[in-house]
Phi, psi and omega in degrees: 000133171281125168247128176254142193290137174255202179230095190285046171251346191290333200241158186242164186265163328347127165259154184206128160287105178252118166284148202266064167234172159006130165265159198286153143249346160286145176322298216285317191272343185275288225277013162293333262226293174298003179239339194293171174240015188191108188257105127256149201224123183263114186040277178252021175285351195275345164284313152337274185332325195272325200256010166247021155109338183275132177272152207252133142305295170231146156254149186236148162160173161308341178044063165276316182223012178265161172262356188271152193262173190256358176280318192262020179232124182303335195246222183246147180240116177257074189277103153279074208274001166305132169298307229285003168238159177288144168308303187302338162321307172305289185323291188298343207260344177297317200266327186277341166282297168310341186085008113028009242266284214306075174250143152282169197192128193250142153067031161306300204222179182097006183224271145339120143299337163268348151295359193227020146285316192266007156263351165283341185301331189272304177322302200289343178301289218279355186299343147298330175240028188204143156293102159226126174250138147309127145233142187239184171280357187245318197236139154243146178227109193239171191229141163202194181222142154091194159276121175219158181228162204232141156270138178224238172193118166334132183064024141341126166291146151214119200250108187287173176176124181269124160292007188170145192294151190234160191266332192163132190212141174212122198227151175201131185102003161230161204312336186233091213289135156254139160219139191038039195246157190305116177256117170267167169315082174206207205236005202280343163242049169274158193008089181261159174236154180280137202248000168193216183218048135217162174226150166255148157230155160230123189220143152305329192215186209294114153231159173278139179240140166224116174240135183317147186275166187295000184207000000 
């Protein structure tokens, strides 16, 4: 992909991605959505955006299925014409070009199911090299390595899910604890609970984590 450099004094932090899946309905995923200070929006989500009161800053995509043009449209429009990536593939790899680093990511998943495989899939590719949380109407979701600590809330959902077999996964604040133990490729650490407000996790290799939102 050619990515062209921009003049980031123009645009503000929230950065916020919206993607052409569901569009959110939860409290938690709109007001990522009414606080940001930077909308980019992939391809026809700019239709979304538009028809629920909001202007997109930037589009990014093949400008395959949106309707706004690029002559009447104010902000930057950014034609990416490679197949061989998903529009959101662009958007991140574009902001990841830019110093981008911090996103939220809107319309990941509820509609297509293999779009909202291969969008844990680009978390989990860029999660190294960009802060990206998913937020959905159910989960904010994230991918790491290594140790983290999470804030949270009692009776939290928290759902572990491995990217790759881990070697030794270690957990602390939740109801059903790992230690040091084999996480392989399974369902086996869907819907754990927080047991205060906070939980640790320590993993050898890549996992998506999801927690529920508080309301």
């Amino acid at each position: 992909m050619n990515i062209d450099l921009l003049d980031k004094q123009y645009f503000n932090k929230p950065f916020i991605i919206l993607a052409n899946g569901q569009y959110p309905s939860h409290p938690a995923a709109l007001n990522k959505l009414h606080t940001a200070g930077t909308i980019i929006c992939t391809d026809g989500s700019a239709n979304k955006l538009l028809e629920n009161g909001l202007t997109p800053n930037v589009i990014i995509g093949d400008m395959d299925s949106t309707t706004v043009g690029q002559d009447s449209f104010k902000g930057l429009y950014v034609k990416i014409s490679d197949q061989d990536n998903t529009d959101l593939d662009k958007a991140l790899e574009w902001c990841k070009v830019n110093s981008l680093s911090q996103l939220t990511v809107l319309g990941t998943s509820q509609l297509r199911e293999d779009h909202t495989i291969g969008n844990l899939m680009l978390l989990a590719n860029y999660s190294e090299e960009l802060d990206i949380n998913f937020v959905t109407d159910y989960f904010t979701i994230t991918c790491h390595h290594g140790k983290r600590s999470f804030t949270s809330f009692k009776q939290q959902l928290v759902s572990l899910l491995p990217v790759e077999d881990i070697k030794s996964i270690t957990t602390e604040g939740l109801e059903f604890p790992l230690i040091d133990e084999l996480f392989p490729l399974s369902s086996r650490g869907i819907s754990n609970r927080a047991t205060g407000h906070q939980f640790i996790i320590s993993s050898s290799g890549k996992i998506w984590v999801f927690r529920s939102h508080s309301e």
